[in-house]
Steps between C-alpha positions, in 0.01 A plus 500: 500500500131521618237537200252812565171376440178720413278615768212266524251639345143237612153490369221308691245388343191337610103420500244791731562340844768261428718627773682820294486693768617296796825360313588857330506636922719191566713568206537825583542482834734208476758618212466877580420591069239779474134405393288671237191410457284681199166425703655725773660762351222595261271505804726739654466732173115445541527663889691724376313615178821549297419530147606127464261385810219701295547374172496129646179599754331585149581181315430287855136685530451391168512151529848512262868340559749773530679499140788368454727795367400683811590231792814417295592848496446565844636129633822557306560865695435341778787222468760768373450630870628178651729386234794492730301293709412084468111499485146348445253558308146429554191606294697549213537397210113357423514432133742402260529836321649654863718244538654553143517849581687446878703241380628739237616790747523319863512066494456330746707208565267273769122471438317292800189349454240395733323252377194350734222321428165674393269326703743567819509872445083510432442303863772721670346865351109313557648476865611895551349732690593862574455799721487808281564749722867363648576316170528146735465173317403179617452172348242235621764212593832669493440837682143424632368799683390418883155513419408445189388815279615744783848709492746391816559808539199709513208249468389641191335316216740372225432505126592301205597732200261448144819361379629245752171324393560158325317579190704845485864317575416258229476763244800747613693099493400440122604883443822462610591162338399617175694837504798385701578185331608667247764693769607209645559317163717801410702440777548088485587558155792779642598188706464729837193394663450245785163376597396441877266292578296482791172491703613766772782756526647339792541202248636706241751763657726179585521451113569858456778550762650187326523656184570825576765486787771382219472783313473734713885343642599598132324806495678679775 
């Protein structure tokens, strides 16, 4: 007789520019599980100036972090939507105290964790330049625009943003390791996280596909 497994429910976890992103598309794309990302969907309540997407403008204009019985509130309604569903999460939890709390009404079973070098993310953000108006990225070296510090496109200038500037990366790094060490310690000690490590995504997703394809065989 065939044991029924839980839905896989993933976290990703990861450094500002360590590839999140890229491998939650290919994760997506690849295993068909729906993607909610906190970053995204509060935005989304900001357009839309829902009473949420005000009450987290106000905090954001203030310089303040969202608190945490508000995003756990929300983040938990959100998940009930897609319970039936296997997912991953991204954005959330940030702190220890919302991981307690998620754990408590919605665990997670697989927590990935991107883990690349410091001084690899600081050259590859130093190296990124964008064109506000279309949203297009490039990177000096990887995705080098045909003349450098013009769009393809449209020949217009490009920009780097205040904080893709090495100085700026090197604080929003120490940020992050000091709140979300804490998360990720949580999780080792739930025996359910698996670190990734890598300079690149292309070097990672390999790892990631490796792991995951297994489960996913169970899973469904």
């Amino acid at each position: 007789m065939a044991v029924k497994t839980k839905l896989l429910k993933a976290l990703i976890l990861g450094a500002p520019a360590s590839g999140k992103g890229t491998i939650s598309s290919r994760i997506v794309k690849k295993y068909n599980v729906e993607h909610l990302s906190s970053g995204d969907k509060l935005r989304d309540h900001i357009e839309k100036q829902s009473d949420l997407g005000k009450q987290v403008k106000q905090y954001l204009n203030e310089g303040k972090l969202v608190p945490d019985d508000v995003i756990i509130n929300f983040m938990v309604t959100e998940l009930k939507k897609i319970n039936h569903k296997p997912w991953l999460l991204d954005g959330f939890p940030r702190t220890v105290t919302q991981a307690i709390a998620l754990w408590k009404v919605q665990p997670v079973n697989v927590v990935l964790n991107l883990v690349v070098p410091y001084e690899v993310i600081i050259e590859r953000v130093k190296n990124r330049w964008v064109h506000l108006p279309s949203g297009r990225v490039y990177n000096i070296g990887f995705n080098t625009p045909k003349i450098i510090g013009k769009d393809d496109i449209t020949g217009e200038e490009l920009i780097q943003r205040p904080d893709d500037k090495p100085e700026a990366v090197q604080k929003r790094l120490e940020i992050y390791k000091s709140v979300t060490q804490p998360v990720i310690d949580f999780y080792a000690g739930k025996g359910i996280l698996k670190n990734f490590e890598g300079h690149t995504s292309d070097e990672i997703w390999p790892k990631v596909t490796s792991y995951l394809d297994p489960l996913f065989k169970v899973n469904n």
